[in-house]
Structure formats: C-alpha cells, structure tokens
N, C-alpha and C positions, 0 to 999 in steps of 0.2 A: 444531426444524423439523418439516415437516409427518410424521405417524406413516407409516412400512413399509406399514400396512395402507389405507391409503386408496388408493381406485382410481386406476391410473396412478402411482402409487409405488413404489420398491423403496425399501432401503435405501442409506441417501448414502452415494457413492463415498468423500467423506472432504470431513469439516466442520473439519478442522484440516490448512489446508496451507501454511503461513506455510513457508517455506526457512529452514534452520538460520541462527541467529542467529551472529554475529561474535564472536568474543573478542578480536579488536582492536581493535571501535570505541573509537572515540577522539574528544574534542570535542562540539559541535554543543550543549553544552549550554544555550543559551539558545536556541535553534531547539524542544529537546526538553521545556522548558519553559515553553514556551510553549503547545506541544499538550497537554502534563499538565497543566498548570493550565485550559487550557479543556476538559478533559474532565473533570477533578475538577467543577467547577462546576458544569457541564451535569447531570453523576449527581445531586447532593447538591441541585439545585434540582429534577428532572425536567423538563427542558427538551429543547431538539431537539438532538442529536449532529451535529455539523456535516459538512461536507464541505472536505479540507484537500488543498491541489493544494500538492507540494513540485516545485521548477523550478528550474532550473538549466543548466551546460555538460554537454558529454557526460563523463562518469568523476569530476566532483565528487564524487559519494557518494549519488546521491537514492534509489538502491533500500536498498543498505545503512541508511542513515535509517530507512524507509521499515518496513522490516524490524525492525530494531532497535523502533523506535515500538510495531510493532505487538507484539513478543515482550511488550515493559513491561506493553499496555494490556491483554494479551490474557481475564487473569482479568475484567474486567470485561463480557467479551463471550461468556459462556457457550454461546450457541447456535451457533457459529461464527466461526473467523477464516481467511477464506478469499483467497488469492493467485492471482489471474490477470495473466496477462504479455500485452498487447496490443501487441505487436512494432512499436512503430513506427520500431525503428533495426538491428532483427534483418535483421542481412546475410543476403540473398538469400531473406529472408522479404518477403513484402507485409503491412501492419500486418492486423489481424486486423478484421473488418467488424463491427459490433454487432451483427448477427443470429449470426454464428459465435461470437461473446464469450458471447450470450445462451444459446446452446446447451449450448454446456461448463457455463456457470454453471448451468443448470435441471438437467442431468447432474450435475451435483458433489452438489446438494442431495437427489436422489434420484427426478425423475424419467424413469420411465419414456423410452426415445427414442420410443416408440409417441404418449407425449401431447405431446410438444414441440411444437406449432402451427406452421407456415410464418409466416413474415414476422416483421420485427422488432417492429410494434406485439403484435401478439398475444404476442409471448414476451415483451416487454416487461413486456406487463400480467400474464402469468404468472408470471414472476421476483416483479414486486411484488408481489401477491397472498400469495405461498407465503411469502413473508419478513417480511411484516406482523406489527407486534408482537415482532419475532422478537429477540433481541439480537445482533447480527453486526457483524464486523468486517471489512470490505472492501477490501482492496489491488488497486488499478488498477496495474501496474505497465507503464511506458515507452507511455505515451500519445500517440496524434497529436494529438490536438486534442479540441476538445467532442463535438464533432457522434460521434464515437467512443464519448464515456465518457457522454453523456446520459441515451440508452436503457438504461443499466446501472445507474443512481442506484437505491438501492433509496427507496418513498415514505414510508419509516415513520420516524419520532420517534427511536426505538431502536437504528439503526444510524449508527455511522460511517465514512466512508469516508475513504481515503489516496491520496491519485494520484500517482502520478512523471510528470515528461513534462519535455524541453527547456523546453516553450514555457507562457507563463502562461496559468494556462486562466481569466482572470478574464471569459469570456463566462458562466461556469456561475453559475449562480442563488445566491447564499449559498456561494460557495468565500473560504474563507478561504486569503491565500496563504502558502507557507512559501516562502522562496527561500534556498537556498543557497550560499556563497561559497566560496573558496579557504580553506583551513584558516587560523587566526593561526602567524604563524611558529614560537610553542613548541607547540605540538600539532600541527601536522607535522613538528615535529623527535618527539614523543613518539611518535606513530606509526613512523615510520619506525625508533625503536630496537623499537619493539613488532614491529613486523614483521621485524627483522634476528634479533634473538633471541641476538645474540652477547653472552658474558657481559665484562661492564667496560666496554659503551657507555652512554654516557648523553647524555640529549637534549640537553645543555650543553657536548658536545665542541666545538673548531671545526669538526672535517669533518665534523661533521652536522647543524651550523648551515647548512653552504654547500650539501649534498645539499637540504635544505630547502628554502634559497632557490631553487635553482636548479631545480628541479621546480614 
C-alpha cells in the first residue's frame, strides 16, 4: 500500500484486521471450495479476483464463513486483508453510509484525515486509486444492500472481495453468490459436540442427534 512518506500519508493503522478465526468451524465444505478453487484459478491464470456475496438467514454462519475463508486465503493477499463491519442488523446501530465506510477504510490504509475529500464519489475514487495494483483482501461484513457496498468495490484486477449480507446482492456487477444453508444434520450434531467439549459425547449419540435436529 501507498509508502508513510507520500504526502497525506501516515502509516496504516492496521492492514491485517481479519477477527480471530474459529477452532470450531465445522462443515461448509463445499461452499469453501468452491471459493478455493475459483481463487486458485484466477492466481495461476492471472485473471480478475472476483467479488463473492455469501447470504443467508440471520445466525446461519455468514461472518464466521466469511472469516474463516478469508484466514485460509490470506497468504495470497500480501498487501492486506482488511475487515469492515457495515451494521446493517447492529441493534440500535443505523447501518453505516458509504461515505462513513469510505472514511474508516482510507483511515485504515493510512491516510491522513486532513486528505480524506468530502463526499462519497471523491473517496470513492481515492480508496480506488490508493489500492490499485494492490493485493488485498476485502471483507464486507453484514451488508444492507448494493447501493451500500458499491462505492467500496475496490477497481483493480488484484483484489478480492467477501460480502455477508441477509439479502442477495445479485444487482452488483460480476458477484458471484455463495448462499448458505442450515448445517446437514451430522455436522451439526459435530459441532454441537465441538462446542459442548464434554468428554465421551459423540455426534452419534441419540440426544445429540435430537439437540440437532431440534435447533
């Protein structure tokens, strides 16, 4: 990302801010590779890195995904993998405006608040600018809709981006969708012994077949 010494620059607050990863993810594995295999492909042709909108109910799993995805892919994204959370279900939050998104994200990278431009096209065009060529990995996290996550696309070849959101954002230009389902009944029995941590359960008992189902 852009050098400390360029004017209107400091150095970035932090180009690695992914949220500690799970030791209990569990499942999803055809979801997960899916996006591994179309990011291997994209590197080893040099092609465009996509844009992946995963959607789903509320508590399915999409950040944890999301998250998890990006810890896997991260070595491939040397010049940052960066996590912002666009509140569009944070109680007694109002979701975050693209110009406010745009801010924090030109902040994170390192500039200056003195250069940050008014309005959302100008930071727009200055986010994509600064990140051109750049290798970054981009987590949208709990989206409202397009018109939210648009102005935040970065335009370079080299980046990928990750969105969570409820709703499918298949208006965005080239998103490819991941949607999420309810676990398969033995890997929600698997977690749920993952998560209970008592020793002598196993995902094959009956009463954790029926906790399963019953959640």
């Amino acid at each position: 990302l852009p050098a400390a010494g360029m004017t209107g620059m400091q150095r970035p607050a932090a180009l690695r801010t992914l949220p500690r990863d799970t030791v209990t993810f569990t499942g999803r594995t055809g979801e997960l590779d899916q996006l591994m295999t179309a990011v291997t492909e994209t590197a080893s042709s040099g092609g465009v890195f996509g844009i992946y909108a995963v959607s789903g109910m509320a508590g399915i799993g999409k950040t944890t995904f999301a998250v998890h995805a990006a810890h896997v892919l991260a070595s491939r994204f040397p010049d940052g993998q960066i996590f912002h959370r666009l509140h569009a279900h944070t109680a007694g939050q109002q979701p975050t405006n693209p110009a406010e998104a745009l801010a924090a994200l030109l902040l994170t990278i390192g500039v200056t608040p003195q250069r940050i431009p008014p309005g959302e096209q100008a930071r727009s065009a200055l986010w994509r600018e600064l990140i051109a060529d750049k290798q970054v990995l981009l987590v949208l996290d709990d989206a409202a809709g397009t018109d939210q996550v648009r102005p935040l696309l970065p335009g370079t070849a080299s980046c990928l981006v990750l969105i969570t959101s409820r709703r499918q954002l298949t208006a965005l230009e080239d998103v490819v969708p991941v949607s999420l389902g309810t676990l398969p009944p033995d890997q929600a029995a698997d977690l749920f012994v993952r998560l209970a941590s008592r020793p002598g359960l196993q995902s094959s008992d009956p009463e954790v077949t029926e906790i399963a189902r019953l959640c």
